[in-house]
C-alpha positions as CSV (number, residue, x, y, z in Angstrom):
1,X,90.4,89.9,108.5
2,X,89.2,87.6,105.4
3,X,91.9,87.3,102.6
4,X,89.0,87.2,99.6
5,X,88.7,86.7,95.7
6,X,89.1,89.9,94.0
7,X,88.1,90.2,90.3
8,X,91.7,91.2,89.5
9,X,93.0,88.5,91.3
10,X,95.2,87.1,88.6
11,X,98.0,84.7,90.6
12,X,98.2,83.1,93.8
13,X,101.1,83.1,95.9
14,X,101.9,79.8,97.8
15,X,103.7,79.8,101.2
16,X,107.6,80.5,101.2
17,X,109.9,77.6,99.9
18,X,111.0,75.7,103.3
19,X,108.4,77.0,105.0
20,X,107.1,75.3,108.1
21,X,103.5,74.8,108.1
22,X,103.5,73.1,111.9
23,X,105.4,76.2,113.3
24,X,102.7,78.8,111.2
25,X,100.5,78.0,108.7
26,X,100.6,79.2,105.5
27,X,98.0,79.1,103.5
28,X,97.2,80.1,99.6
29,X,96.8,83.9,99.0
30,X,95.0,85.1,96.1
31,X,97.0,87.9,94.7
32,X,97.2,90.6,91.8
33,X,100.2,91.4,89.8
34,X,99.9,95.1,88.9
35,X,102.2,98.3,88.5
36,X,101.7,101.4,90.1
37,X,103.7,103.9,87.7
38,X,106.8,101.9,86.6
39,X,106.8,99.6,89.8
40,X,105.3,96.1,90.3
41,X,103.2,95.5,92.8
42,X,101.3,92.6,94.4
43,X,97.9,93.2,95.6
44,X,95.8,91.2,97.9
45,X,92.3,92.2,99.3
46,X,91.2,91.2,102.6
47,X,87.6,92.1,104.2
48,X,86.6,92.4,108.1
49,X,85.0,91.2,109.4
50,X,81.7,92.7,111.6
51,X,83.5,92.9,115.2
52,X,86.4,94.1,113.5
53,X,84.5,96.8,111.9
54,X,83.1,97.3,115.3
55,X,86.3,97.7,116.3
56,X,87.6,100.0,114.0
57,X,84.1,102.0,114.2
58,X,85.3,102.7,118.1
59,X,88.5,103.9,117.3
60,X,90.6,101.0,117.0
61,X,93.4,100.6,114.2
62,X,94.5,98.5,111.3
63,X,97.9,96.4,112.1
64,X,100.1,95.5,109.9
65,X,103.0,92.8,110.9
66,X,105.1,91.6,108.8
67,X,107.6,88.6,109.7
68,X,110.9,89.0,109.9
69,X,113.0,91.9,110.9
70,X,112.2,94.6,108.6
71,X,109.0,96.5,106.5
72,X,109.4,96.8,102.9
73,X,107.6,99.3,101.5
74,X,103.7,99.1,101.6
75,X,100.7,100.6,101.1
76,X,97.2,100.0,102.9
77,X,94.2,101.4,101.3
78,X,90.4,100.6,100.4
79,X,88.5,99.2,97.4
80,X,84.9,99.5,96.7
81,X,84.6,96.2,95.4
């Protein structure tokens, strides 16, 4: 998947202080900073592309890593933007 511009985008978050590009890049991510209720939240859209969709259309899954040795909480969904 694509990270893209969303028109809400309104920060971008950078790679991780110390972080070492030659082990994994790390690029830019277009974010938004919104709440859901009383909590913040950081929002970032990505699109798939047409063999992922494929993919997906056949029954395959979303996956979701995230590094390190925990999951905070998250929340996938879909926007019609």
């Amino acid at each position: 998947m694509q990270k893209i511009q969303h028109p809400s985008n309104n920060d971008v978050l950078g790679a991780p202080k110390d972080w070492n590009q030659a082990g994994l890049p790390c690029s830019a991510l277009p974010i938004t900073r919104a709440k859901f209720g009383d909590m913040e939240a950081v929002v970032s859209y990505w699109r798939p592309s047409a063999e992922e969709l494929a993919v997906m259309n056949a029954g395959g899954s979303v996956e979701l890593a995230i590094l390190g040795c925990t999951m905070p909480p998250v929340m996938l969904s879909v926007d019609p933007q």
